[in-house]
N, C-alpha and C positions, 0 to 999 in steps of 0.2 A: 198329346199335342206335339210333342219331338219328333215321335214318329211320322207324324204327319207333316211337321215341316221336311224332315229326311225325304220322305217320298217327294216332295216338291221340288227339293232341288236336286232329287238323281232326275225328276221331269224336264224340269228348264236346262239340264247339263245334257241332256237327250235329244233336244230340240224338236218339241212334240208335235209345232205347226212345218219344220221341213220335213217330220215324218208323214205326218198325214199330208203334205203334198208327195210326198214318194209312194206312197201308197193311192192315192188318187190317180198318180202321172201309170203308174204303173198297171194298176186296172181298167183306166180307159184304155191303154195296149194291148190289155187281152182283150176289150170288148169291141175295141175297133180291127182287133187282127180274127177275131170267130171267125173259122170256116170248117163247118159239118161238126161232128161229134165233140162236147167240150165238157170240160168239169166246175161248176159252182163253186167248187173245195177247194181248188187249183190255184182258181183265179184269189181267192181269198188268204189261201194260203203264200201264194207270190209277191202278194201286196204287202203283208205283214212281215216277212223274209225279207222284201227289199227295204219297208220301212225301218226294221231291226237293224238291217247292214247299216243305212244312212245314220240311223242316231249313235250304234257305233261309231262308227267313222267321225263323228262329232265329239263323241268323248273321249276318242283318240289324240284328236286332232285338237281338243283345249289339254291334253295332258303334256303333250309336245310344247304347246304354245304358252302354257304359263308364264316364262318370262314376258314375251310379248306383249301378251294380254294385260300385265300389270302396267300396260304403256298406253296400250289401245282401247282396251275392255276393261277397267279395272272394276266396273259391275259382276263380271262371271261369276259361277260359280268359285271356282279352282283360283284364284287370285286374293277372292275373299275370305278363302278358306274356309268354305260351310264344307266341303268334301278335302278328304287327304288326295294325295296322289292314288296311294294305295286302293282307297275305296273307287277314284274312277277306271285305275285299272282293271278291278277285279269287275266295277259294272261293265266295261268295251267286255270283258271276255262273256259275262254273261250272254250280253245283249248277241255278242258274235253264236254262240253256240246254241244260242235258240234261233237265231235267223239259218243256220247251218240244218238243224233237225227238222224244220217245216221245211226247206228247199226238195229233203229226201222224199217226201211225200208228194212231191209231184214229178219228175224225174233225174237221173243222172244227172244230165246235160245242165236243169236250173242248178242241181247242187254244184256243179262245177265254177258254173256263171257264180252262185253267191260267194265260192272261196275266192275266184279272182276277183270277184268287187273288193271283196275284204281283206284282201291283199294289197289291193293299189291302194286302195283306200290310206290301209298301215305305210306303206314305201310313200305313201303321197306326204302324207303327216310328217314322218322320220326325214325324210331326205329331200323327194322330188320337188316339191312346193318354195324350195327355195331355189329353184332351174328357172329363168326366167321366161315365160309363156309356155313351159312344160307343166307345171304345176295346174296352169288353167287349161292348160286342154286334158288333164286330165280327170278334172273335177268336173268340163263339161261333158267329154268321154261318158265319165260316169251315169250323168243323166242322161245323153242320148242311150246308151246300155241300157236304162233300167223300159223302154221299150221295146226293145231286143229280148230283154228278160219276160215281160211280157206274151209278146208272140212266141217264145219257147212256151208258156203254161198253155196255151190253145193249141198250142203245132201248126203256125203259123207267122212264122219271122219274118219271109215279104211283105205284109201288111204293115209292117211297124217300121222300115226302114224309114220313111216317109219324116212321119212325125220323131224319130229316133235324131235325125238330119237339122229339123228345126232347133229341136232341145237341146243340142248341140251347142248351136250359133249361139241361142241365145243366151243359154248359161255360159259359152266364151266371151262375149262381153260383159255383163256380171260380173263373173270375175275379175277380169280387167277394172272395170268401176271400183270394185272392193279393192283392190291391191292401192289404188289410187285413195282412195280413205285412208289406208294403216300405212302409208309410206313412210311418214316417222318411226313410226313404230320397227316398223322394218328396216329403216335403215341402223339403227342403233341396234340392233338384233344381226345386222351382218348379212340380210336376206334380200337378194339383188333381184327383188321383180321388175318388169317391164319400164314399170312410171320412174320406181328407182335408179336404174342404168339407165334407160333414155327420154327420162322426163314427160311430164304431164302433155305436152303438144303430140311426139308422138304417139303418145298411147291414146291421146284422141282422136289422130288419126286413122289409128289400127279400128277399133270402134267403131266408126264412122264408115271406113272397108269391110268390114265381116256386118254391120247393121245394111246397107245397099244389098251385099249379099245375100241377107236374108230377107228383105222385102221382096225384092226382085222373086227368089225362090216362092215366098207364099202362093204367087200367082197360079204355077202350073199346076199344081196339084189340081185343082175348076178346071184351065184350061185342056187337061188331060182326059177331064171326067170323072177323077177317082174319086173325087169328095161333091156333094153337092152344091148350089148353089147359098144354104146356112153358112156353112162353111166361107165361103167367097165374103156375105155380106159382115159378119163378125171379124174375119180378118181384115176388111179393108175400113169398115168403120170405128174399132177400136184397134186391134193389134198393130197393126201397121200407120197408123196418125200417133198413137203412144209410143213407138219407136222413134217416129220424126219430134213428138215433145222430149223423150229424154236425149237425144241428140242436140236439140238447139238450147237444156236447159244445162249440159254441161259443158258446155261453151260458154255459156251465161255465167254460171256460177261453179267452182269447182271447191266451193269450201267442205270441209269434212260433212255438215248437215244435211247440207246439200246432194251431196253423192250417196250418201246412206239412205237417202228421200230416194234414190233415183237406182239403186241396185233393189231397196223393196218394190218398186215399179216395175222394176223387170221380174220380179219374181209373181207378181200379179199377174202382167204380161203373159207370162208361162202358163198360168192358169186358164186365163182367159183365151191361151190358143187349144189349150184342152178342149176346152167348151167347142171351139167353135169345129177343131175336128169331131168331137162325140156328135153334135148336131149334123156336120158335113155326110156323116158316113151312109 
């Protein structure tokens, strides 16, 4: 029974549902980037290499954050102390060098991509995350990349640039939304994000520019012809009305409950524009 609780919380300290969206995000890349000859293996193998990099980077990044977290998350793992430091160290490096040895199996170039995921990943954690709006363009960097990652296992990157553009925006305001949750938190931590330096109006603002942005953008992809008309009707019936509700519901309310309600939305959001490109193609 220890043992089994142990496996649970090296699971929840992993964060097994953004893995399986990293792995979803990342295999709809390869199946929307197929052009002529492709590998089964590749694609599966990409998915679980990217999925491994992310949940690294997640036990990194509570390893870092422990002070934090006893402000913000005091549920974690690593605050509650079910794992040492030590032990989440020793899983980031696991989980890091089994996403490193499946990258080799499909070529050079993904193993290269998976060191520098796993590197900004680490500088993002250690350092960069407290640069105010560096920190988030680098975590949504990352997700627009794990697209990228993608069209490299089919040999086919301009297929994915597309949807790599979206995943972008979208996880850059997410993050903005989460920074605006743990603002306490961060400000007693010394961690100067966006909300923190210049307050919750403007960073609704900034939100509210990169969200216009991205509506506007969904359009051409239909207009262009490159995705079909599935495509067109899922993003304009849900993606893009769910963007106009989380815009007018954090204007509305910007309490911590709140905001936490409305960064899981957008990470649904992300999902459901999956969908609608796998459909579109």
């Amino acid at each position: 029974m220890l043992f089994y609780k142990k496996i649970i919380t090296y699971l929840r300290i992993s964060r097994p549902v953004n893995a399986l969206i990293t792995f979803l995000v990342i295999s709809v890349a390869c199946i929307i980037s197929i052009y002529g000859d492709y590998s089964v293996l590749k694609i599966i193998l990409a998915g679980l290499s990217g999925a491994l990099t992310a949940s690294a980077g997640n036990v990194i990044n509570d390893y870092f954050d422990i002070n934090i977290d006893k402000i913000n998350r005091q549920g974690r793992v690593l605050p509650k102390g079910e794992l040492t430091l030590k032990e989440a160290l020793n899983f980031y490096i696991f989980l890091t060098g089994i996403a490193l040895l499946f990258s080799v199996f499909i070529s050079l170039l993904a193993l290269l991509e998976v060191f520098f995921a796993a590197a900004l990943l680490f500088l993002y954690s250690y350092k960069i995350k407290k640069i105010p709006l560096l920190g988030n363009f680098v975590v949504a960097f990352l997700t627009g990349f794990a697209f990228i990652y993608g069209g490299i296992a089919v040999n086919n990157v301009e297929a994915a640039m597309i949807p790599a553009l979206f995943a972008f925006l979208i996880n850059f305001i997410r993050e903005i939304v989460k920074d605006m949750e743990d603002i306490e938190g961060d400000k007693q931590q010394g961690i100067n994000s966006y909300p923190a330096v210049h307050g919750f109006k403007k960073a609704k603002t900034l939100i509210v520019f990169i969200t216009i942005v991205l509506i506007i953008l969904t359009v051409f992809p239909f207009i262009q012809e490159l995705y079909k008309i599935e495509y067109f009707l899922v993003v304009m019936i849900f993606v893009n009305p769910l963007l106009v509700y989380i815009i007018k519901s954090l204007f509305d309310d910007d309490s911590n409950k709140n905001l936490n309600k409305l960064s899981n939305l957008l990470k649904l959001n992300m999902v459901i524009g999956l969908t609608a490109i796998f459909l579109g193609k």
